[in-house]
C-alpha positions in Angstrom: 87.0 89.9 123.7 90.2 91.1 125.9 91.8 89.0 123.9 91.6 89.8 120.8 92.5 93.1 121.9 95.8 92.0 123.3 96.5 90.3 120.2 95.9 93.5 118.1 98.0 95.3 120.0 100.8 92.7 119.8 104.1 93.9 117.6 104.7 92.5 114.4 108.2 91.1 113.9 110.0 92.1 111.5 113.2 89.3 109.5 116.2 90.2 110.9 119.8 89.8 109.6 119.3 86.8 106.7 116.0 86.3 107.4 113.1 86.3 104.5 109.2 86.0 105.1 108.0 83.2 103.0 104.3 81.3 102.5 104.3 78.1 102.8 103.3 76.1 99.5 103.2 72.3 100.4 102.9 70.2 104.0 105.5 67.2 103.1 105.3 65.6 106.4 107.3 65.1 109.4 107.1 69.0 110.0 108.6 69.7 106.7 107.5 72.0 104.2 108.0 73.6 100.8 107.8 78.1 100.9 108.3 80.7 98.3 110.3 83.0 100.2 110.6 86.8 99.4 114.0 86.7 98.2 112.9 84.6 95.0 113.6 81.1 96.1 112.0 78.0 96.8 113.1 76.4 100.5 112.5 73.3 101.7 112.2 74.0 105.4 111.5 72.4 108.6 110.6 73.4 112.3 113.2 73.2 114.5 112.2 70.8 117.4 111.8 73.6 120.5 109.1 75.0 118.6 107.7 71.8 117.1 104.7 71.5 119.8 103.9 75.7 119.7 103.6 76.1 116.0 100.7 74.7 113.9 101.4 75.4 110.2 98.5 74.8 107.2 99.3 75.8 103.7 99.2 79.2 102.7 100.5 80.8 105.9 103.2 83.5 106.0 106.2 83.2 108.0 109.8 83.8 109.0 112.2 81.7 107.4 116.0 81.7 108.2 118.1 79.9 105.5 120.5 77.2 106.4 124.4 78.8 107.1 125.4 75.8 104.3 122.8 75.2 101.6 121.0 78.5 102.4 119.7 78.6 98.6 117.7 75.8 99.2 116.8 75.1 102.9 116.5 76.9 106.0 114.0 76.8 109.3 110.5 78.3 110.1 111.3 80.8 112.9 107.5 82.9 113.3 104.0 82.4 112.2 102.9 85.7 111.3 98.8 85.9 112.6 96.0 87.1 110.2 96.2 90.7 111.6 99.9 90.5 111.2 99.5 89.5 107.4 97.3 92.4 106.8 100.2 94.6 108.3 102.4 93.5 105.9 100.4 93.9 103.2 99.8 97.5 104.0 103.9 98.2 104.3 104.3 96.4 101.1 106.5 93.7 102.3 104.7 90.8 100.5 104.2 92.2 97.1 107.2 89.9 96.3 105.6 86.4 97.2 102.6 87.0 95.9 
C-alpha cells in the first residue's frame, strides 16, 4: 500500500518548451507509434533507445511527445508516460480537452 501512496504523491510533469501531450492511436512495431497530439497533428513517433527497456506503451495512453527539430509537423519522440492518476490530473486542469 506505501506504494501507491508514493506514487500519488509523485509530481505530474508538465511539456516544456515545444513539447505537446499526445495519445497514442496505433502500435506500428519496432517501438514506433502513431499519436494525436494536442497541438492538432498526427506524429508518427518513436522511443528513443535510452528509454526503450523503461517504457511499456499500449494504445490509448497519454504522453509527452517532443517533435523532431526537422520534420516536426510530422514526427517527433515519446519523452513521458503519464500514469492513470496522472491522466486524471490532467483532465481536471483541462489540458486534454483538445485530444479528446
Amino acid at each position: 500500500m506505501a506504494k501507491k501512496d508514493e506514487e500519488k504523491k509523485q509530481r505530474t510533469r508538465m511539456p516544456r518548451g515545444k513539447q505537446v501531450i499526445g495519445r497514442v492511436d496505433d502500435l506500428l512495431g519496432a517501438k514506433r507509434m502513431r499519436v494525436e497530439c494536442s497541438d492538432g497533428r498526427t506524429r508518427m513517433c518513436r522511443i528513443p533507445g535510452k528509454a526503450q527497456r523503461r517504457m511499456w506503451i499500449k494504445e490509448g495512453n497519454y504522453v509527452i511527445v517532443e517533435p523532431w527539430k526537422i520534420q516536426g509537423d510530422e514526427k517527433g519522440d515519446i519523452t513521458w508516460k503519464y500514469r492513470k492518476h496522472q491522466v486524471q490530473e490532467l483532465r481536471r486542469k483541462g489540458m486534454l480537452d483538445e485530444i479528446e
